[in-house]
LUMPA-320105 format. One record per residue (C-alpha): residue in one letter; z, x, y. Coordinates in steps of 0.001 Angstrom, whole numbers, plus 500000, padded with zeros to 6 digits. Each point is the difference from the previous one (the first is absolute). Last residue first. Layout:
<pts>
AZXY;...
</pts>
This chain:
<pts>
X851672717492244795;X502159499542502838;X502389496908500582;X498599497932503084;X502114499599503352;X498941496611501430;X501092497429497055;X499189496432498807;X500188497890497743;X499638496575500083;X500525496269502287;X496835497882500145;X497640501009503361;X500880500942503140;X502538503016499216;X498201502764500891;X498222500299503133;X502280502374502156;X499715502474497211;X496148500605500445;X498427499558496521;X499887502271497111;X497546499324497246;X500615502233496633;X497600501187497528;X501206501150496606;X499801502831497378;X502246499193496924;X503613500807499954;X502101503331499837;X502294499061497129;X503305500267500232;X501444501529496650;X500160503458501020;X502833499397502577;X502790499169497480;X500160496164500145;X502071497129502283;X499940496469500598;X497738499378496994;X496753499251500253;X499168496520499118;X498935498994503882;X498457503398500734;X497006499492497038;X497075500972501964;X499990502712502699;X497713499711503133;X497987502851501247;X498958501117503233;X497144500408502117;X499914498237503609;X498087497335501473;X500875498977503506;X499825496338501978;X498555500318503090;X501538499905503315;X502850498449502226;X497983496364500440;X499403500651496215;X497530501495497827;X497837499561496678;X497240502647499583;X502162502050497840;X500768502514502867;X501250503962498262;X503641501076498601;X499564503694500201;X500297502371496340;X502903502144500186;X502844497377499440;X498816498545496779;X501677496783500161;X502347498582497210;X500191496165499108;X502687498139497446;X501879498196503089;X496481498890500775;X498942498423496555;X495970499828500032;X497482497655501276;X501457501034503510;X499029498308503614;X502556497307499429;X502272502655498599;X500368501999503415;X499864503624500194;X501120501155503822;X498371501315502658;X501882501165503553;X497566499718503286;X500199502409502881;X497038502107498637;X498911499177496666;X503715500433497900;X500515500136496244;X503624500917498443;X500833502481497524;X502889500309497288;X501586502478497825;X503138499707502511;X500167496631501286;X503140499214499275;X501282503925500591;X499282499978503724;X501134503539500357;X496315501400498793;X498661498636503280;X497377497478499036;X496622500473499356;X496590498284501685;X496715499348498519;X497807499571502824;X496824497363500400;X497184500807502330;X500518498914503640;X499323502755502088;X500531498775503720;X496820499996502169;X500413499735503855;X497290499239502388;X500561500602503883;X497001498170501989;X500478500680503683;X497881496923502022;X502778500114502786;X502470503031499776;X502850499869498503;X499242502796498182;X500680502444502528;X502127502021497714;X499501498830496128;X503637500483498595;X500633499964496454;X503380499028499256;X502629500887497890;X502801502024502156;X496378502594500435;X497004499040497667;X497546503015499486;X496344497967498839;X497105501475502198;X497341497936500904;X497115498967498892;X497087498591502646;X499008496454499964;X501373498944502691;X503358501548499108;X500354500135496327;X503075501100497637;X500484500368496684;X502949499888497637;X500119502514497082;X503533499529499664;X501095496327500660;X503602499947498604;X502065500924503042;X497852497268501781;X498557501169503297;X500800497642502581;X497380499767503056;X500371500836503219;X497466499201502746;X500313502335503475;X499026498814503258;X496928499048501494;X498263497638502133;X500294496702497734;X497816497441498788;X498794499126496639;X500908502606497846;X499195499715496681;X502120500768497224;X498821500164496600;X502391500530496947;X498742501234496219;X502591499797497775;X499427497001497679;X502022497293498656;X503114501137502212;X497530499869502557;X497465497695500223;X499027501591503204;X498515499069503458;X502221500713503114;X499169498725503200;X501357501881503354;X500533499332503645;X501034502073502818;X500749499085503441;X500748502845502180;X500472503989500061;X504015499490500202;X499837497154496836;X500021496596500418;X499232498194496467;X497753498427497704;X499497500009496193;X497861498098497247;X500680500001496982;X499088500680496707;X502689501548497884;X501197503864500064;X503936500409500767;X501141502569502195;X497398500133502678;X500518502235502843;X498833499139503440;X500075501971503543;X502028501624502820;X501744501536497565;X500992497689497403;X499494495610500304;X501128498759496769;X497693498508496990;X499869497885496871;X503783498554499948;X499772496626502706;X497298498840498003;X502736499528497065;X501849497086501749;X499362497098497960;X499679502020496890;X503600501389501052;X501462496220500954;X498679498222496606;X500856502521497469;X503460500114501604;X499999496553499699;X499490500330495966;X502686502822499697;X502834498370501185;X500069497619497758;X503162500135498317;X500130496897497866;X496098500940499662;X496531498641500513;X496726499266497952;X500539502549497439;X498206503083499166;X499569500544496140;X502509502068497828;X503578499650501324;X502072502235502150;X500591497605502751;X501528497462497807;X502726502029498308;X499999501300496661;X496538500143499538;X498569500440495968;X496919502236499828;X498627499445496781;X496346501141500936;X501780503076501668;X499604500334503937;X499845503288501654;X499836501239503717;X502473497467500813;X499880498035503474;X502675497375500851;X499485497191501927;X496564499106498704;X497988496972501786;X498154497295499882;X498294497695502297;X497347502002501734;X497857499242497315;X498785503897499228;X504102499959499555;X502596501910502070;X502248502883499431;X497608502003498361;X498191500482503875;X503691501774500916;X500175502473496735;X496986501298500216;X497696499699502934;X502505499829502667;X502389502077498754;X497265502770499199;X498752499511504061;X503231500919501463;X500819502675497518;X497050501491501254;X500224498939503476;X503292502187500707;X497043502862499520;X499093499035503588;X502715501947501596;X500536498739504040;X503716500507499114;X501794496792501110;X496677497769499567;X499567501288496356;X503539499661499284;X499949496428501097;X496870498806497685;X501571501718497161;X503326498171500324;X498208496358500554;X497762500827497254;X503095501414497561;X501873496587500853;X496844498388498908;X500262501865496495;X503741498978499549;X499167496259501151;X497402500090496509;X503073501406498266;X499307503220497925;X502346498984497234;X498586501941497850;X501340500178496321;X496732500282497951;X498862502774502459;X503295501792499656;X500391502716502854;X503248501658500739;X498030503016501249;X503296500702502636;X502790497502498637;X499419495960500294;X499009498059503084;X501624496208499932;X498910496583499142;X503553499903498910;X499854499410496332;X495939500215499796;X500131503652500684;X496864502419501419;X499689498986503440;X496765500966502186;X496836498964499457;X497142502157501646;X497832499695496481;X500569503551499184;X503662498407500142;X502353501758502028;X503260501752499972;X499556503988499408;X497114501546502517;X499040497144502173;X504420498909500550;X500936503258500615;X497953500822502142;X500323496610501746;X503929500323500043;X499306503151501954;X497578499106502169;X502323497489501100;X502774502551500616;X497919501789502084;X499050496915501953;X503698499528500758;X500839503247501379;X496781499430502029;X501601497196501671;X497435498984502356;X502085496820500885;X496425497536499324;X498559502458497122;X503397500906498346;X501218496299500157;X496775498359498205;X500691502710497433;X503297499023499538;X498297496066499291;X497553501519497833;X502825501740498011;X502175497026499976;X496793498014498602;X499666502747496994;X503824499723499129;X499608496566500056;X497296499157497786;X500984502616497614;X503164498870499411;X502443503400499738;X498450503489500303;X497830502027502170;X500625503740500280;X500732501714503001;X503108498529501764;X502182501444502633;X498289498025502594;X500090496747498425;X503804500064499272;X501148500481496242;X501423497251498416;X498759496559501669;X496058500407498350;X501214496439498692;X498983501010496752;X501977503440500949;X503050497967500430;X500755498841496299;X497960497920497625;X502302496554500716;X500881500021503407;X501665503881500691;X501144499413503411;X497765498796502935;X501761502718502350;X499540502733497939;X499568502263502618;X496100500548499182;X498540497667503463;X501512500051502586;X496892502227501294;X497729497839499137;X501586496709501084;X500532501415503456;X496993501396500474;X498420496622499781;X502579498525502083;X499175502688502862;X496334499079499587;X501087496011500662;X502020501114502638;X497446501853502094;X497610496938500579;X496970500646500417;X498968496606498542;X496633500825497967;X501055503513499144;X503887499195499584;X498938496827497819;X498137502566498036;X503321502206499411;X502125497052499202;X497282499046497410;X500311503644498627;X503873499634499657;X500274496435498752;X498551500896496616;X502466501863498338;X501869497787497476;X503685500287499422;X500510499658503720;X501677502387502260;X503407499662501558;X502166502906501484;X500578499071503404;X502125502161501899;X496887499954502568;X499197496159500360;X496855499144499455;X500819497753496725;X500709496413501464;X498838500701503245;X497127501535498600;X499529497642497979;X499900496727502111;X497585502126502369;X497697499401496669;X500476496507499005;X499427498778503685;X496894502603500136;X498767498705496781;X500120496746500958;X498567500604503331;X497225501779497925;X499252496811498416;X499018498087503053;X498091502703501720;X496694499972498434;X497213502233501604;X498050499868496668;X499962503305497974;X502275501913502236;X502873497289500123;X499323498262496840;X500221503299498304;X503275500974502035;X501468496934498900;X499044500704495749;X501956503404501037;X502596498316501259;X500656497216497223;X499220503063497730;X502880502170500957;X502319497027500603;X500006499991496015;X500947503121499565;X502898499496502415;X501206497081497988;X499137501630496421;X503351498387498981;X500978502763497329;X501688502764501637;X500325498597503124;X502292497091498831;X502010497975502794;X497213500638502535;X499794496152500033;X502902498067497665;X498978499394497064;X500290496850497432;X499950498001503742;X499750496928498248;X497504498423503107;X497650503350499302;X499317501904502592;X500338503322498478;X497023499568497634;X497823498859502784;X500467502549501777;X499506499865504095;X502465501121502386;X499303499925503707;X503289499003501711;X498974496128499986;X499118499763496577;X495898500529499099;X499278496589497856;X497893498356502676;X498133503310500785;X499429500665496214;X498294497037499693;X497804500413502746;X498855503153498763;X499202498310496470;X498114496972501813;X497920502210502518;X499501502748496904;X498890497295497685;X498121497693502121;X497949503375500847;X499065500758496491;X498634496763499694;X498065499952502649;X498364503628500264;X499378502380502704;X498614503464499373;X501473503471500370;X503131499224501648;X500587496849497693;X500028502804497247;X502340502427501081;X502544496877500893;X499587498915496630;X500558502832498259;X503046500587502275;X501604496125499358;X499398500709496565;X502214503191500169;X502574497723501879;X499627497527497555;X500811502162497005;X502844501328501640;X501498496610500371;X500966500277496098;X502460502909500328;X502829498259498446;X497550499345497146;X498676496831499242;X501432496267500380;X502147499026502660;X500989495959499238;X497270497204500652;X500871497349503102;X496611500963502104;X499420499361503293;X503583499772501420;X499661503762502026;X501579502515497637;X498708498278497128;X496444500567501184;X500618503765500506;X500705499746495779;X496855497720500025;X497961502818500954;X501080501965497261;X500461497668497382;X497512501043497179;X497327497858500298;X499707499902504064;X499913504097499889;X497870499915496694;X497400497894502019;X500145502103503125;X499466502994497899;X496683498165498189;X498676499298503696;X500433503497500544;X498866501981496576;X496614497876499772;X497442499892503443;X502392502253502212;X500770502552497481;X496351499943498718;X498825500689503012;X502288503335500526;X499281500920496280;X496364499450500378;X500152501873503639;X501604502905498244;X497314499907497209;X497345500551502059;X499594497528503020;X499689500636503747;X503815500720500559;X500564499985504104;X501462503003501782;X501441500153503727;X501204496240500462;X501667500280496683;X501986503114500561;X499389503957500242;X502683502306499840;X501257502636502087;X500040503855498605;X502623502214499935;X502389497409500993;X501351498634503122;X497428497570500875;X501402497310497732;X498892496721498401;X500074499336496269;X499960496276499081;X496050499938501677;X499356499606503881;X498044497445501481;
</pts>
């Protein structure tokens, strides 16, 4: 089977589920954990909080009113996907009664001409269908009904919910297809499923209806709503923009969905305006963590270096939008260094989102957290909660864990490249034969990656070099080799070749990073970073006050001897000031004192959060 991702018109082509297999390390925890915990616990929310029952209605099982967010059947279709990923990698009963009695469900409640929302089907007819674009989410949400469709399709050979997506998607585009047609929804989302369905269909309407939507898009169409028309990403057109603004969450999954376009219409205008709203947004919109979205009010991206780490938004859905965008780039352009961002979403802001219990989760993601940290709306509050009134986040968890084999390695040049380092194992045709591969590494914990080749005539073996990882060696059989990356990778010719031994080692000492001097809420701040991973001061790890604690930024954070699934826990020096609370507000300069010598434990970012609500903050003040 193939993964969510499948095209051969890229750069590079990527590898799915029946071509790499997870054997453990913390990606296979996460994965197992998904399916064990995070699954059966979505299914429960779904049933709790109406969103099966609102399909029910539709069909005489179930006499309760609509509750949830217009948008509510999303969350089933992105269960639906998780699902499907996971029944394709192992059967299970109860996990199977829910997908046969959930598709069958939305069979019976289908209307005769294909439309399916369970929010627009009400008996009261509050709305009209298509009557409200702007808001409705209708589109959006027939983006994850086909994408959860094209899971059960590749994963496990299951027709029955594709035909509803098929009915619900040739209902579109004769609804929208037309050329005078100036409609797009308020939510980008439908655009990249189109494109998939195109892949696994081959159907040229579906791509055309993609293309569509992006380039109608920017006319103002949607109107203002209520924070204007560049929240909606509706007031500048896609290909005359370079810098990302608006929701975060959509803005970044109309840019994977334009991307999707470029590499399947090889619109290299298009790409180059891609690359250009990923400059911009690397070098003056993102999170050291990979979060993107800097204001609470509209979940939105603020100015260039508009960077509060106690106001973050940094939406959990935000950071796997930025996987789904990273993951396409790299396949358009063959680069590897679209794998760095790819791989500090993941282990940052992404793995915060959920629990060590599987059955919690963040929705937004600051980089600071006062002790009296009061939330003004649920998803900004202090510990991770068990669900949300908009829980899109939580099933998202669910379907990109589910899926995340399917974003370790593509086929290149005749041969492999590996773009995210776990243990696997790998197999796949290639022009010199069979070749198989087993990767050994406890990577992001530790840096040093094995790969043995276990069959295989030759060909070349690409691996990505991390833009961070200066100092990196390389072994082949033994023997060094030289380091000189080219687009990011290191490329081992012939080293697909059976009993080849290639042996990475990343440096993974702790770095004290800066920020650009333009990102004024962190100036007079550092942040700690081992390899991929982001650290942060915690106060269940701190005797002392955090929000009173300096570090020492020339002296290197080392291991305490504690450590996490993402690695040890760090000890830096610092100090920690006495006597904050009955300061006053503000003093002439001479008057703060310096503090007393401390130590200070760090811990991966992605961990925080487990224990009893406190302080906490990324980007330390320097003493």
């Amino acid at each position: 089977m193939t993964g969510p991702v499948d095209t051969a018109r890229g750069a590079v082509v990527p590898l799915g589920p029946n071509e790499v297999a997870l054997a453990g390390g913390v990606l296979g925890h996460w994965q197992r954990r998904t399916r064990a915990t995070t699954i059966p616990h979505g299914i429960r929310m779904l049933e709790r909080d109406g969103a099966l029952d609102n399909v029910r209605r539709l069909v005489g099982r179930s006499d309760a009113p609509f509750r949830g967010m217009v948008f509510q059947d999303s969350d089933i279709g992105k269960t639906l996907e998780a699902v499907a990923w996971e029944l394709g990698r192992r059967d299970d009963p109860e996990l199977r009664r829910f997908y046969d009695e959930t598709v069958a469900l939305l069979e019976e409640a289908q209307e005769d001409d294909g439309y399916l929302d369970s929010a627009f089907q009400r008996a009261d007819r509050v709305q009209e269908r298509w009557s409200d674009l702007t808001a409705g989410h209708e589109l959006y949400v027939a983006g994850h009904l086909i994408q959860a469709a094209i899971a059960a399709r590749r994963a496990i050979g299951d027709d029955r919910l594709l035909g509803v997506a098929l009915r619900l998607a040739d209902l579109i585009v004769t609804r929208f297809g037309a050329a005078d047609s100036g409609a797009v929804d308020g939510h980008p989302e439908i655009e990249y499923a189109l494109v998939e369905l195109f892949r696994l269909t081959g159907r040229q309407e579906y791509l055309d209806l993609a293309r569509a939507f992006i380039d109608r898009r920017g006319h103002g169409w949607l109107g203002s709503a209520h924070f204007g028309s560049g929240y909606l990403q509706d007031d500048v057109p896609v290909r005359d923009t370079t810098v990302l603004r608006g929701h975060a969450v959509r803005a970044i999954y109309l840019a994977a969905g334009a991307t999707d376009v470029a590499i399947e219409t090889g619109d290299a205008e298009l790409l180059a305006v891609m690359r250009a709203q990923w400059a911009d947004l690397l070098s003056r919109r993102s999170y050291i963590t990979g979060g993107a979205g800097s204001r609470h009010r509209d979940e939105s991206f603020g100015d260039a270096y508009e960077l509060p780490p106690d106001r973050a938004y940094a939406e959990t859905c935000a950071g796997i939008a930025l996987l789904h965008w990273a993951w396409r780039m790299l396949l358009a352009t063959g680069e590897a260094g679209f794998g760095d961002a790819f791989e500090t979403a993941l282990y940052n802001v992404v793995a915060a989102g959920v629990s060590d219990d599987g059955e919690h989760f963040f929705y937004s993601n600051p980089l600071q957290l006062r002790a009296d940290h009061i939330a003004g709306q649920e998803e900004a509050t202090a510990r991770r909660r068990d669900w949300y009134a908009c829980a899109c986040c939580p099933p998202n968890l669910m379907r990109t864990f589910a899926s995340i084999e399917s974003y370790l390695a593509v086929a290149r040049d005749g041969g492999v490249g590996i773009v995210n380092y776990a243990p696997a194992r790998i197999s796949l045709d290639t022009p010199a034969g069979r070749a198989a591969l087993e990767i050994e590494t406890a990577y992001p914990a530790d840096g040093a990656v094995r790969i043995r080749v276990t069959a295989g005539a030759g060909g070349p073996l690409a691996l990505r070099f991390p833009g961070w990882a200066a100092g990196a060696e390389l072994r082949v059989d033994g023997a060094a080799r030289e380091v000189a990356p080219v687009d990011g990778w290191l490329v081992v010719e012939e080293g697909l070749r059976a009993g080849t031994v290639v042996e990475l080692t990343l440096p993974m000492s702790a770095e004290v990073v800066a920020a650009h001097p333009r990102a004024d809420a962190i100036r007079g701040t550092v942040a700690v970073r081992r390899g991929p991973v982001v650290y942060c001061l915690e106060q269940t790890d701190n005797a002392g006050d955090v929000e009173a604690m300096s570090v020492d930024p020339t002296a290197a954070p080392e291991p305490t001897g504690d450590a996490t699934e993402l690695g040890p826990l760090l000890r830096a020096t610092g100090t920690v000031r006495s006597g904050d609370a009955d300061a006053p507000l503000y003093a002439p300069y001479a008057v703060r004192g310096a503090g007393a010598p401390a130590a200070l434990r760090l811990r991966p970012y992605a961990t925080w959060g487990n224990g009893a609500p406190g302080a906490m903050r990324v980007w330390i003040p320097t003493s």
